[in-house]
C-alpha positions in Angstrom: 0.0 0.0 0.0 2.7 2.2 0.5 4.8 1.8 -2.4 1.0 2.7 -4.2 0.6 5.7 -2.5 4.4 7.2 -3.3 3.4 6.2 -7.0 0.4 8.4 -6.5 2.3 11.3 -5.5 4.7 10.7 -8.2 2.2 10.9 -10.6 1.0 14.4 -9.4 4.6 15.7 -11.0 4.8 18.5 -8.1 7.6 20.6 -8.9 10.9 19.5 -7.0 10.9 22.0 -3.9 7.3 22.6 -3.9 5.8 20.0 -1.6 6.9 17.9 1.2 5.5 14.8 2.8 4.5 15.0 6.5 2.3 12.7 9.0 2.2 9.0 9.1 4.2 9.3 4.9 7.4 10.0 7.6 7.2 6.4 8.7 5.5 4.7 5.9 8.6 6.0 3.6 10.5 3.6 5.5 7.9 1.3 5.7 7.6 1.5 9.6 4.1 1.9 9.1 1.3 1.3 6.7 -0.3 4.5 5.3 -3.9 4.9 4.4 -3.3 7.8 2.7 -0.5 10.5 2.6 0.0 13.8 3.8 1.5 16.4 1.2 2.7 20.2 2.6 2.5 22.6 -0.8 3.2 26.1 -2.1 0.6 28.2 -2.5 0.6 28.0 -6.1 0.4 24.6 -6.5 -2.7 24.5 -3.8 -4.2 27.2 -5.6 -3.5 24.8 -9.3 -5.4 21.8 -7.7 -7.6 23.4 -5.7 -10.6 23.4 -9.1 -9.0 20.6 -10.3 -11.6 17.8 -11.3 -11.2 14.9 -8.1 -10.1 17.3 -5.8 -12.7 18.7 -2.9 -12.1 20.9 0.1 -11.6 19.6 3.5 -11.5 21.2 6.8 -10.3 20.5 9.9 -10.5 21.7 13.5 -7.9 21.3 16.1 -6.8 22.7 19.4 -9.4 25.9 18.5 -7.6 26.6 14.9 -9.6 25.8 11.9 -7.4 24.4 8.3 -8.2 24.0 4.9 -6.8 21.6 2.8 -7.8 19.3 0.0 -8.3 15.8 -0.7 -8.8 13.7 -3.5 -10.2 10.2 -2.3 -9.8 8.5 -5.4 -6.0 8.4 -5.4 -6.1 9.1 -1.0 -3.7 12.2 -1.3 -4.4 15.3 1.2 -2.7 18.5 0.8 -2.4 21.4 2.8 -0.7 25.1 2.4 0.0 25.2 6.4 0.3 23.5 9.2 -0.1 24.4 13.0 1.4 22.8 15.0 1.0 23.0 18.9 
């Protein structure tokens, strides 16, 4: 499942520099752990290019009283995000 979801980000061709992978990809990249889906960090450019994208829908979350936005395409199980909070 891992290698699957790697393959998935590959696919996406995010400029080099432009994205990272954070959460639960930080273990499954050395296969620690088995991802259900993976956690991408981007610019704001590339956010704003998938954000219309066909497959792609907004997603919100709450935590510790902040609110995010990201987006998440459940067809291929990729998440990605412009920020992060972190406590």
């Amino acid at each position: 499942m891992n290698t699957e979801l790697f393959n998935q980000v590959k696919s996406l061709n995010l400029p080099f520099g432009k994205y990272a992978i954070f959460g639960s990809g930080l273990m499954g990249i050395r296969n620690l752990r088995e991802m259900h889906d993976i956690d991408l960090v981007v610019s704001k450019e590339i956010y704003d290019e998938y954000e219309n994208k066909e497959g792609w829908e907004i997603k919100d979350i709450k935590e510790n009283g902040n609110c995010f936005r990201g987006l998440i395409n459940h067809s291929i199980n990729i998440e990605m995000w412009k920020d992060w909070y972190v406590n």
